[in-house]
ROGU-32655 format. One record per residue: residue in three letters; x, y, z of N, C-alpha, C, O in turn. Coordinates in steps of 0.2 Angstrom, whole numbers, plus 5000, padded with zeros to 4 digits. Layout:
<pts>
ALAXYZXYZXYZXYZ;...
</pts>
This chain:
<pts>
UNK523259664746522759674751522859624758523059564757;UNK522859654763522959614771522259554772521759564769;UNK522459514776522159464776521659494781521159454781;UNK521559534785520959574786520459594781519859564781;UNK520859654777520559674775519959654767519459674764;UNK520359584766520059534761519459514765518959554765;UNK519659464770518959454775518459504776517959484777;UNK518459584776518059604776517759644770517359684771;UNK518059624764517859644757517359684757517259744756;UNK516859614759516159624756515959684758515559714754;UNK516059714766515659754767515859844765515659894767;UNK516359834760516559884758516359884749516659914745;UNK515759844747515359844742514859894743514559884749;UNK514559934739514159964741513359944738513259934732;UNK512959944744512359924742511759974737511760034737;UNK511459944734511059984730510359914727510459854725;UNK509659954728508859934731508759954723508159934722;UNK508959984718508359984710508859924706509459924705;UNK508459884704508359824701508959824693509359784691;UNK508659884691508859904682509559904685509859864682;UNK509959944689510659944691511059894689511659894688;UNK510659834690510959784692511559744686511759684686;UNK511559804681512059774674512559834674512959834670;UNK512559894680512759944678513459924681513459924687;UNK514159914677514759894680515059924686515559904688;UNK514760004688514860044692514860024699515260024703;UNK514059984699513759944705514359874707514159834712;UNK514859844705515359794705515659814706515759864704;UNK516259774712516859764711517359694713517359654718;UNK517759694710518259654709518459604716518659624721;UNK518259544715518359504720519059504720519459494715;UNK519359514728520259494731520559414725520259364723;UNK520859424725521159374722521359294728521359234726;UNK521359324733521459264736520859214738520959164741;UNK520359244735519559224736519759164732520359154730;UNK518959114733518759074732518059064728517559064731;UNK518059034721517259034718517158964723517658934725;UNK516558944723516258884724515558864719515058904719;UNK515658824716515158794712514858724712515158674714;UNK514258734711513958654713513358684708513258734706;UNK513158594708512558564704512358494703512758454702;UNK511658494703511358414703511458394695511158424691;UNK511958334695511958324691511358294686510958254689;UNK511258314679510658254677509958304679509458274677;UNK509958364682509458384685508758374680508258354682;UNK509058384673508458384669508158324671507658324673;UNK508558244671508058184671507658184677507158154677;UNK507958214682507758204691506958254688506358234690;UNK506958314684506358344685505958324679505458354678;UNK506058284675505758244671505158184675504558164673;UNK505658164680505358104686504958154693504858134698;UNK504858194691504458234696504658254701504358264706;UNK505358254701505958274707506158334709506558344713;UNK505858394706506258454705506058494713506558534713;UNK505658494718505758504727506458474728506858514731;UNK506558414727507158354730507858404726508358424730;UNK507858434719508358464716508258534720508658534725;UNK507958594720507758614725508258624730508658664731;UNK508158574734508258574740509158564743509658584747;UNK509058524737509958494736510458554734511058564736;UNK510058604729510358654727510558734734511058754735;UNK509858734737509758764744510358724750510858754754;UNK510158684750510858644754511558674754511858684760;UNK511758674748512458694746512558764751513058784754;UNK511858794750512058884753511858844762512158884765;UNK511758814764511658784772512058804773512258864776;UNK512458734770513058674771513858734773514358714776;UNK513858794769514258834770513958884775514358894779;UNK513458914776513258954779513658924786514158954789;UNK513358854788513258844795514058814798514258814803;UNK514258794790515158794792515558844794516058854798;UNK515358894789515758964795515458994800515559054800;UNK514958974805514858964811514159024809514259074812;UNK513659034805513259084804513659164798513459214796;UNK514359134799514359224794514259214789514359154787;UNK514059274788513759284780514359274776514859274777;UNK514059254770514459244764514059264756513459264755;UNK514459284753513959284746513759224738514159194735;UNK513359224739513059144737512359194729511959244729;UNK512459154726511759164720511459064719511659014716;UNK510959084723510459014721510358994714510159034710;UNK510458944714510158934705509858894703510058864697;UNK509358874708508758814707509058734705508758684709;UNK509458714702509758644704510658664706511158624704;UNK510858714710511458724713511458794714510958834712;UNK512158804717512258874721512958904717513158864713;UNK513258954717513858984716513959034722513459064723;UNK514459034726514559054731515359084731515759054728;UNK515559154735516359164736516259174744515759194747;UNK516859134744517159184751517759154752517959104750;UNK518259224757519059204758519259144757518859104759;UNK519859144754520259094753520559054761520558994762;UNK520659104765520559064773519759024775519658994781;UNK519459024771518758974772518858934770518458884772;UNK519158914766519258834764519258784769518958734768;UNK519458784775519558714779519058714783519058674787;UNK518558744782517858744784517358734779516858694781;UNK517358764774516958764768517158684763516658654760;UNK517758664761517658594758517658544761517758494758;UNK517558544768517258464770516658484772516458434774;UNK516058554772515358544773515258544764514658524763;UNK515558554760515358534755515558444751515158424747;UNK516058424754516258364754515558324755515258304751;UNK515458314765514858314765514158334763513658294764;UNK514058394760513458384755513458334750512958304750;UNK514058314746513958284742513658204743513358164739;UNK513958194748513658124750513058124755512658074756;UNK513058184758512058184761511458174755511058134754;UNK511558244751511258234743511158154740510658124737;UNK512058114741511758054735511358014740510957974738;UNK511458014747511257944751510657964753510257934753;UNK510558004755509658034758509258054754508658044755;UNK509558084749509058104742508958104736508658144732;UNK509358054734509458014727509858044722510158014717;UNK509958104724510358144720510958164720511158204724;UNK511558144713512358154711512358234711512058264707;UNK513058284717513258324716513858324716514258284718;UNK513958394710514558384708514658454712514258494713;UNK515458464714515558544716516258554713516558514710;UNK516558624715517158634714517258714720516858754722;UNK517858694720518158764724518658804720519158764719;UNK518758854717519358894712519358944714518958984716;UNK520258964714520359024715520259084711520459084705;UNK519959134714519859194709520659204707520659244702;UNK521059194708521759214704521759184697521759214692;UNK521559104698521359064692521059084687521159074681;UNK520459104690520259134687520059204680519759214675;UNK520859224685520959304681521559264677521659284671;UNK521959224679522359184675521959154666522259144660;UNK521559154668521259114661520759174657520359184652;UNK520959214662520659284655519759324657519459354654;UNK519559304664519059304665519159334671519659334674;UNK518459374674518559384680517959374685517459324683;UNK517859404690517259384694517159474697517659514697;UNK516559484699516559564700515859554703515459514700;UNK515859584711515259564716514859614716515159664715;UNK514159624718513759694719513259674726513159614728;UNK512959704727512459694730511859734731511759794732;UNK511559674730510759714730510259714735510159654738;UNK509859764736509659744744508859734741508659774737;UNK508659694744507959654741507659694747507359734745;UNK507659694756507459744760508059764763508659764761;UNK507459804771508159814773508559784778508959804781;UNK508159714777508459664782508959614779509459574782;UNK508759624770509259554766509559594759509359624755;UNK510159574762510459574751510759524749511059484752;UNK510659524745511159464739511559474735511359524731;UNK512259424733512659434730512459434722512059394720;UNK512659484718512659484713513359474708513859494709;UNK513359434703513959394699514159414691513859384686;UNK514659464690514959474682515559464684515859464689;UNK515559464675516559474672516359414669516259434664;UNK516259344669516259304665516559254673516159204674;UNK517059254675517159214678516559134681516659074681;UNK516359154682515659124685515559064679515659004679;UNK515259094675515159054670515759004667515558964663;UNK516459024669517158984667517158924671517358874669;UNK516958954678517158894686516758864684516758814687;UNK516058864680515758814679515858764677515658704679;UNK516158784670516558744664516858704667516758644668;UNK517258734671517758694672517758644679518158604681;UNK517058654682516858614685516558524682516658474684;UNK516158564675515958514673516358464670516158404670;UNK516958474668517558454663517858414671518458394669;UNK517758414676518058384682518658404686519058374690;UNK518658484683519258504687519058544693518458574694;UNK519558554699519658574704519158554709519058584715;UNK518758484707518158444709518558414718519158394719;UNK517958434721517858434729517458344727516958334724;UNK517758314730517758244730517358244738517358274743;UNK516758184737516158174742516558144749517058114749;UNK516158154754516458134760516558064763516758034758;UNK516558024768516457954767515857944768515357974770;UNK515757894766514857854768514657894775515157914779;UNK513957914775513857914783513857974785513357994789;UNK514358014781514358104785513858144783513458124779;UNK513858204786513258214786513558304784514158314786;UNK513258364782513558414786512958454787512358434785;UNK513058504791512458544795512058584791512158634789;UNK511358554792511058604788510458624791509858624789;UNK510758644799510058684803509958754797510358794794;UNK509258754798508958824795508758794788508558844784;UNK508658724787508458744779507858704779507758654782;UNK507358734775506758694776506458704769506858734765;UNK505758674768505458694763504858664763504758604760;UNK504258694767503858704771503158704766502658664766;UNK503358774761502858804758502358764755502558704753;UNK501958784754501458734747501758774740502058824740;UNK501658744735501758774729501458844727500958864730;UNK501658874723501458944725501058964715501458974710;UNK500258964716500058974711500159024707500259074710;UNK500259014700500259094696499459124697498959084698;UNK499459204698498959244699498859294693498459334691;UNK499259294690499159344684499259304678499159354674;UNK499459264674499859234671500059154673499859104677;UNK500559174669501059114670501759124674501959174674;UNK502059084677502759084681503059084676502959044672;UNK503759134675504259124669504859114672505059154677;UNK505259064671505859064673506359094666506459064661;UNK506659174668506859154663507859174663508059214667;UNK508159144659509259164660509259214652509059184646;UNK509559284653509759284647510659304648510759354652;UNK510959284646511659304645511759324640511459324635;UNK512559374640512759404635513259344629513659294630;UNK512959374624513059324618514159344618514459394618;UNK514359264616515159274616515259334609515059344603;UNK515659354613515859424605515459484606515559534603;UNK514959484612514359524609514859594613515359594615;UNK514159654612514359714614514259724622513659704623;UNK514559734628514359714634513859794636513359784640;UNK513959854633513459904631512959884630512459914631;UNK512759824626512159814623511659794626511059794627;UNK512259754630511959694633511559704640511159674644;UNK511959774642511659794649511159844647510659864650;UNK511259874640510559914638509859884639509359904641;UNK509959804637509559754634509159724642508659704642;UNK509559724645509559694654508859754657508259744658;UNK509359814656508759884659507959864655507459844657;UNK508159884649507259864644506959794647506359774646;UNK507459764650506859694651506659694658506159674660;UNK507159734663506759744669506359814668505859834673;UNK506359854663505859914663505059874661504659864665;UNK505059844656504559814653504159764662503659774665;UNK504759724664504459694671504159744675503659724677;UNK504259794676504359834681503459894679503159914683;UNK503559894672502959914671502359914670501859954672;UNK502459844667501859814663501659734669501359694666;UNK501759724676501659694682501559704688501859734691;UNK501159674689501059674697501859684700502259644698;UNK501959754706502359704712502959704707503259654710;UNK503259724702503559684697503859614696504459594696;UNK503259584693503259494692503459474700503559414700;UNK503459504705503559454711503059384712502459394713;UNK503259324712502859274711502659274718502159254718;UNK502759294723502459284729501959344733502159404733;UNK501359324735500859364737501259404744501559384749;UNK500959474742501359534747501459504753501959504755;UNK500559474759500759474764501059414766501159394771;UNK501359364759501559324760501359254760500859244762;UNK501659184759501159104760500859094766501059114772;UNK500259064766499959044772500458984776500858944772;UNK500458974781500758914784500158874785499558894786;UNK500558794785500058734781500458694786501058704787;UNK499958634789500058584792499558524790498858524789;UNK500058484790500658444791501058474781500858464775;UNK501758504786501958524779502058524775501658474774;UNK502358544768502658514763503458504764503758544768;UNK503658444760504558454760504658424765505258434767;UNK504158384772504358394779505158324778505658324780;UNK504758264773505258224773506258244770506758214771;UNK506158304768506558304766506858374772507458384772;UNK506658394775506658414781506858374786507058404791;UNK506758334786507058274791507658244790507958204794;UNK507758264783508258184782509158254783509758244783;UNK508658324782509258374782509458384790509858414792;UNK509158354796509258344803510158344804510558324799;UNK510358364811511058344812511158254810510758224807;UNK511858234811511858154810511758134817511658174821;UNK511558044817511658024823510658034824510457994828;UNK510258074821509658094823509158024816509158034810;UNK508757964819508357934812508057994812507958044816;UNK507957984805507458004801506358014804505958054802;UNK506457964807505657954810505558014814505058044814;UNK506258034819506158074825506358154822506258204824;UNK506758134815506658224812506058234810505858284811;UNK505658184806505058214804504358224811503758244811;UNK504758204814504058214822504158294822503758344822;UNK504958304823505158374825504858424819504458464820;UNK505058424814504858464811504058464809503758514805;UNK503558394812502958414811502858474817502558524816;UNK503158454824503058524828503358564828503158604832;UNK503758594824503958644825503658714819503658774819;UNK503258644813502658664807502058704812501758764812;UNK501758634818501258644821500958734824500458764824;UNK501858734827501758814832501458864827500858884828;UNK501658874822501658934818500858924816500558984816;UNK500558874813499958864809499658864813499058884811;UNK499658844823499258854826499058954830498558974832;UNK499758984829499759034831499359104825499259164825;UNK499259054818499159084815498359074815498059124814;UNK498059034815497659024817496959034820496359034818;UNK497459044827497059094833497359164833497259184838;UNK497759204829497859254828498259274832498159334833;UNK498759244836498959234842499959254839500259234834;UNK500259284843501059284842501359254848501059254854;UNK502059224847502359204853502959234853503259254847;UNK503259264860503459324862503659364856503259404855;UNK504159354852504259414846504259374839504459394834;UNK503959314839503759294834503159294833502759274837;UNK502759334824502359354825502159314819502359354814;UNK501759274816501559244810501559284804502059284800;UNK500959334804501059384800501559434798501559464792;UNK501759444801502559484799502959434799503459444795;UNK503059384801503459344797503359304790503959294788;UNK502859294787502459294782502759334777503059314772;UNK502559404778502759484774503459474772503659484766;UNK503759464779504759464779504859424772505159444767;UNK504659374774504859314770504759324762505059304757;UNK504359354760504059394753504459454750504559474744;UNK504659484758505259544755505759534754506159574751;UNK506059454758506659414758506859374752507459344752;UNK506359384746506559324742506959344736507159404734;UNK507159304735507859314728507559314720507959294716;UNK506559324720506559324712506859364708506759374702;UNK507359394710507559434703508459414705508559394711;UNK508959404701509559404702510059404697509859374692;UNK510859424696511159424690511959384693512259394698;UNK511959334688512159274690512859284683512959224680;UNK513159324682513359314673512859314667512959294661;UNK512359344671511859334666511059334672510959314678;UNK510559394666509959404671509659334672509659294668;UNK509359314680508959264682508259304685508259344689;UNK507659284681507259314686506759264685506659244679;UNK506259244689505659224690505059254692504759244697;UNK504759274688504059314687503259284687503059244682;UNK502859304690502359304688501959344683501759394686;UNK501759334675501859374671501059344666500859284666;UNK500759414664500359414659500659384653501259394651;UNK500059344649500359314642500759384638501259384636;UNK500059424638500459464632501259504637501659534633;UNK501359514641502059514644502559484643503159504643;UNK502459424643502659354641503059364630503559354627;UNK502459384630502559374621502859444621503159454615;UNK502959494624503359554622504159554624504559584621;UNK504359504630504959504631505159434627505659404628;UNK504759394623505059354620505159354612505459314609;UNK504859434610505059464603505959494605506459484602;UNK505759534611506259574613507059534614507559554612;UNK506859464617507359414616507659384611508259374611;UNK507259374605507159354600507659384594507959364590;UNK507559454597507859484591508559504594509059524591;UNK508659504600509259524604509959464603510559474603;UNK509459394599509959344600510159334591510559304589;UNK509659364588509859364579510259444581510659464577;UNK510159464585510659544583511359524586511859564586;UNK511259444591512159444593512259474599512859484602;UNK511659494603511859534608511859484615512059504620;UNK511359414614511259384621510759334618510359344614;UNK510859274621510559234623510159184628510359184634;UNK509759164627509259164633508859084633508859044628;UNK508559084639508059024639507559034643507759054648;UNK506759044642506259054644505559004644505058994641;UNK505658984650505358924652504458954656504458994660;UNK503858914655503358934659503258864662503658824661;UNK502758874665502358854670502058864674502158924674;UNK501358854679500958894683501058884690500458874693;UNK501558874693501658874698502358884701502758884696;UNK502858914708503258924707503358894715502858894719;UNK504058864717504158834723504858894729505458924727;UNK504658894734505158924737505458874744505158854749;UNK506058874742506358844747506758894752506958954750;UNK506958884758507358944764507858914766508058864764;UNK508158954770508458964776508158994783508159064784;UNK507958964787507959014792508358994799508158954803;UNK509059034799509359014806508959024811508958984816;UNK508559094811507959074817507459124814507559174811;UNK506959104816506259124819506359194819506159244816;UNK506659194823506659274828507159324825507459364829;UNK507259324820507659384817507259394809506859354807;UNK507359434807507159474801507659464794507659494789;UNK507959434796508559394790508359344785508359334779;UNK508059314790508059244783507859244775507459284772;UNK508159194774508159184766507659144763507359094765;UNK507659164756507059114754507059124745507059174742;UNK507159074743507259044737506959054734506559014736;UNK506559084726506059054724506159044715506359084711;UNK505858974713505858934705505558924704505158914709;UNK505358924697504758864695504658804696505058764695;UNK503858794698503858724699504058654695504058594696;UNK504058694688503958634684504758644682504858644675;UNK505058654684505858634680505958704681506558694684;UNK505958784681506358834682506658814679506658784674;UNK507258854683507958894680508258834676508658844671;UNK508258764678508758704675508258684670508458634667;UNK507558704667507458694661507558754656507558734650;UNK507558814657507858884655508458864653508658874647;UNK508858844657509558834654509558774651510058754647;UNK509158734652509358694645509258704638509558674634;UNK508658744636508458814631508958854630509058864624;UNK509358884635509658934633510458894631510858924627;UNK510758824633510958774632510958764625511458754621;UNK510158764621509958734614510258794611510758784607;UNK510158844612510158924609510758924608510758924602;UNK511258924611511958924609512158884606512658894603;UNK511758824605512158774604511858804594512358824590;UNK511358804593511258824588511558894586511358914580;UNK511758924588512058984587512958964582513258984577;UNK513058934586513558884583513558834578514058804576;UNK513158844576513058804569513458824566513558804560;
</pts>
């Protein structure tokens, strides 16, 4: 493949908008070989959300998708959030841009926000070398956003082997900083309305049938899809109210350019919170920026549903919905077909991206407040591990 036409891979994926698809290996294909996984994660996350930190892991996780965003000058790239870290590809020609804004993540995370990241950069050749692969889809959540979708196993490999310290991107020096205009996290906590928030991962069990296992994908987004509001969308249609003085503003500040204290990033983004709560207020829009349609955007932008190597979804879900996808899991993981971790709580947090205002693009993240995705995987972490016995 010409170095064109890798750089333009992505958009020679075809998109597709129904949810159940999203296991169907038809919808994927095969990342160029000269590509690049990127992996990252707060280490430790469980103790950080033990200590009441899980916004601060959050944020650090969102960063990672910045940090690269704003290093290739705004182009899109494809990225899967995953509540305490990111997995992201793009060309192997992005490298000299992408490992010193992740170099610098690593040390803005430990010095401004208490928190150890770990990353790795690998080649997808590497990856097909050790028997695994990566295969991308995309799914359009509207018609303004889609997001990267993740099989073949590869993903879950670059993790491993992130964790085991290989191909580890070493932090920047004291001091550095890398760019993370556009990331905020504003929101207030977002109450369950129907239920409870479920954070939940199910993966295909090792050995298992991979037929089975996308049959088993389908029934669990049918059951969502049927039996829910909106299907389990934790976020209300017209979208979060805008709140001043915000939430997250400190950690919004300390993501400012370098060179800027911290005193004068949180002035800025108390006004920059101001404009919108007051325009929302008086009912009022500023030239094409409109509160309430920005609201709605943001609701249509969000990433609760996602397939990472495995289904990620965060839902807002009635008990007895709750107890039918946890018989349905139950028995999917004594029949060998998949393993899982299913965490509640009653609240669910959304962290963004917005490069601006004024476009209908932005991103927006959303977990459980009380531990999400990085307490589901440590469940589904137990799961295996007893599986193994």
């Amino acid at each position: 493949m010409s170095a064109a036409a890798s750089a333009n891979f992505y958009r020679t994926v075809p998109r597709f908008e129904r949810f159940a698809d999203v296991a169907d290996p038809a919808r994927y294909r095969p990342l160029p070989d000269d590509w690049l996984i990127g992996v990252a994660d707060v280490v430790n996350s469980t103790g950080a959300i033990a200590a009441g930190r899980y916004k601060a892991v959050n944020i650090v996780g969102a960063g990672v998708i910045s940090a690269v965003l704003n290093a290739r000058g705004g182009a899109p790239f494809r990225f899967v959030f995953g509540g305490d870290g990111a997995t992201f590809a793009v060309p192997g020609a992005a490298r000299p841009a992408v490992e010193p804004a992740i170099a610098a993540m690593r040390t803005w995370a430990q010095e401004e926000i208490g928190l150890s990241l770990r990353a790795a950069l690998i080649p997808v050749a590497d990856v097909r070398a050790a028997g695994r692969d990566v295969a991308v889809a995309r799914f359009g959540v509207s018609a303004d956003r889609d997001y990267a979708m993740f099989a073949g196993g590869g993903v879950t490999w670059a993790e491993a082997r992130m964790k085991a310290g290989a191909y580890s991107i070493a932090p920047a020096p004291p001091g550095s900083r890398p760019d993370l205009a556009g990331l905020s996290c504003r929101w207030m906590p977002i109450a369950a309305r129907h239920g409870e928030i479920v954070s939940l991962i199910v993966v295909p069990a090792e050995a298992g049938d991979p037929a089975a296992f996308a049959a088993l994908v389908r029934t669990i987004v049918a059951i969502v899809e049927e039996s829910t509001e909106r299907q389990g969308h934790p976020v209300p249609a017209d979208g979060l109210p805008f709140i001043w003085p915000p939430q997250g503003a400190g950690f919004e500040a300390r993501a400012q350019r370098a060179g800027i204290p911290v005193w004068i990033g949180y002035g800025i983004v108390l006004i920059k919170a101001l404009i919108p709560w007051l325009l929302q207020l008086t009912g009022q829009r500023l030239g094409r920026f409109d509160p309430a349609t920005y609201r709605a955007q943001a609701t249509r932008n969000t990433d609760f549903r996602k397939f990472d190597d495995g289904l990620r979804l965060t839902l807002d879900c009635r008990a007895d919905v709750i107890a039918r996808l946890d018989v349905l899991l139950e028995r999917a993981q004594i029949d060998g077909i998949a393993d899982f971790g299913l965490h509640r709580q009653d609240r669910a947090l959304m962290t963004c991206i917005v490069p601006s205002p004024f476009r209908t693009d932005h991103m927006h993240f959303v977990d459980g407040a009380a531990g999400g995705y990085a307490r589901a995987a440590e469940m589904l972490k137990d799961a295996i591990a007893r599986r193994g016995r």
